[in-house]
MIDO-985601 format. One record per residue (C-alpha): residue in one letter; x, y, z. Coordinates in steps of 0.2 Angstrom, whole numbers, plus 5000, padded with zeros to 4 digits. Example, Ala and Ser with C-alpha at 12.3 -4.5 7.8 and 13.67 -1.06 7.14 Angstrom:
! MIDO-985601
A506249785039
S506849955036
This chain:
! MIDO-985601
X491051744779
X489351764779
X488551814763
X486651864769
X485351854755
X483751924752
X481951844757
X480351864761
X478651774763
X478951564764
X480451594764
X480551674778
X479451554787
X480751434780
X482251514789
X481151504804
X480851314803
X482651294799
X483151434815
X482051284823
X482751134818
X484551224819
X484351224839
X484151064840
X485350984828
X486851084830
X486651084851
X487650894847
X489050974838
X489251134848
X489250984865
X491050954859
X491351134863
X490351154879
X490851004889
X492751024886
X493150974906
X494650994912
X495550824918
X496550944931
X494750974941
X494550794943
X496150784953
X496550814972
X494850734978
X493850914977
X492050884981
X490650894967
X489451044967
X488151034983
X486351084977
X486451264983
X487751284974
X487051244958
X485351344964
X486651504965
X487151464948
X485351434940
X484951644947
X486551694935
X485651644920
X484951754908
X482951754909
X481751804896
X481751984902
X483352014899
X483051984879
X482252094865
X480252144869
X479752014854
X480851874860
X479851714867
X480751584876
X480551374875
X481051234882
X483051214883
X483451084868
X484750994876
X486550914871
X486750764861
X488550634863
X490150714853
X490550654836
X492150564836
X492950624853
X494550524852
X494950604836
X494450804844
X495650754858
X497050684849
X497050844838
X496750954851
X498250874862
X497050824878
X496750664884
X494750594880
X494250614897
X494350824893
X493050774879
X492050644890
X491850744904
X490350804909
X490350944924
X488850974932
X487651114923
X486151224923
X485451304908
X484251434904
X482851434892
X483051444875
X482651604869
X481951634854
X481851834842
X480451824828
X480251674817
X481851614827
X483251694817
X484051714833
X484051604847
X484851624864
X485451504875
X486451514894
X487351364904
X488351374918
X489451224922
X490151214939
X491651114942
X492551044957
X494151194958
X494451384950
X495751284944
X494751164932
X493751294924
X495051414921
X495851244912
X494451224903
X494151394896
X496151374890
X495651204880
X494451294872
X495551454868
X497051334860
X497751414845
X497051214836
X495451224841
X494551314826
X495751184815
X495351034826
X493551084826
X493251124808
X494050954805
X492950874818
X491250954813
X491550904794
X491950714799
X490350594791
X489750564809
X489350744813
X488750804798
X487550634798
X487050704815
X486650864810
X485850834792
X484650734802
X483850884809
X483450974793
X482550854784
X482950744767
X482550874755
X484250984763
X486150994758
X487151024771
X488851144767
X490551124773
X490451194791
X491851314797
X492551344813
X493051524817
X493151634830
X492251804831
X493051964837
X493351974855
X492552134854
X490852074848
X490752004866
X492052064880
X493952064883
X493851894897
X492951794885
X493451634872
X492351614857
X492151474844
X491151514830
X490351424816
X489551464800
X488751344787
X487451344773
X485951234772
X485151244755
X483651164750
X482551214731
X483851294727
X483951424741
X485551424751
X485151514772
X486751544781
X486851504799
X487851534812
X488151494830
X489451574841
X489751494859
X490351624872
X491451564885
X492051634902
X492551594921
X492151674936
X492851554953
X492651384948
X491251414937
X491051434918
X489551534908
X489451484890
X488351594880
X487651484863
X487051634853
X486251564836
X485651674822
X484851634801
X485451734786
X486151884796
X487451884810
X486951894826
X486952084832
X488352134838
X487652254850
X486452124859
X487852014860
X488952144869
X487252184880
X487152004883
X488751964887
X488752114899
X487152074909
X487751894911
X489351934919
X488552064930
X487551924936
X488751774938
């Protein structure tokens, strides 16, 4: 689905400005994936996360030396609200409060390859029962979600959230919602993947952001794994996959 392109010099140091604003603009749209919380957790008066418990989490992130030798790391960009949350859960069959829901979350660094082509991010959110986050992974596995995503993600109110991001001078293209071979990552996880085009002078880059889900207990690691004109490789992402799940 991608279709890379040549490019060198500006350019290049384009892609990188997009790779930039990229991490920031589409951490609102992929929210709608990450905080799909399970209404099942909030029931039968389980106790929220104690802080040593979410210290334990925050030592299962990835870390800067676990990336590529070139990679730097910045600050974490942060989630904005979800587009149109009553329409994602009436397509998706949940009620709003699996949209709404926020579980509490640490996250890692954003980490960044050169001229930010690929970016890494890692969250871990902890909910209240095994239960929930084994719930939650499954509403992001239903067989609707790419559809209800794809359809979410095209709506006026997300694509105005994220064509802020890039500036006036950018046209946005229809986004699509995917998912990438299991393989690509490892057999326990859940994927949504989307591809779009920005074009600006004429010159269209492809980007593409994968999120990477997967449970361990009652807690849920989710991989954002973002990449410019190329996909991301497939080998770092089975690495990183690998090394997060060793850890969590």
């Amino acid at each position: 689905m991608f279709s890379p392109k040549s490019w060198a010099g500006s350019e290049a140091t384009r892609s990188g400005r997009w790779a930039r604003a990229t991490r920031v603009g589409t951490r609102g749209i992929v929210t709608c994936v990450v905080a799909l919380a399970t209404y099942a957790g909030t029931a039968g008066g389980a106790s929220a996360p104690t802080r040593a418990e979410l210290a334990k989490a925050k030592k299962a992130l990835l870390v800067l030396s676990d990336m590529p030798k070139s990679w730097t790391a910045s600050a974490s960009s942060g989630n904005e609200p979800t587009p149109n949350p009553a329409q994602l859960a009436r397509c998706l069959g949940v009620p709003l409060s699996v949209i709404n829901d926020n579980p509490p979350t640490v996250s890692s660094r954003t980490f960044n390859s050169k001229q930010d082509l690929q970016t890494v991010e890692d969250q871990i959110q902890v909910f209240p029962t095994a239960k929930a986050a084994q719930a939650d992974l499954a509403v992001a596995a239903n067989r609707k979600a790419p559809k209800c995503f794809t359809t979410d993600f095209n709506s006026p109110a997300s694509r105005s959230q994220l064509e802020s991001s890039f500036g006036s001078d950018a046209a946005l293209g229809t986004l699509d919602v995917t998912r990438t071979p299991v393989s690509d990552y490892g057999p326990h996880t859940v994927n949504i993947t989307i591809y779009f085009p920005v074009t600006t002078n004429g010159v269209a880059i492809n980007i593409e952001i994968a999120e990477v889900g997967f449970v361990k207990g009652n807690e849920e690691q989710l991989l954002t794994l973002t990449s410019v004109q190329s996909p991301f490789p497939v080998s770092l992402s089975r690495h990183l996959t690998a090394l997060a799940d060793e850890r969590f």
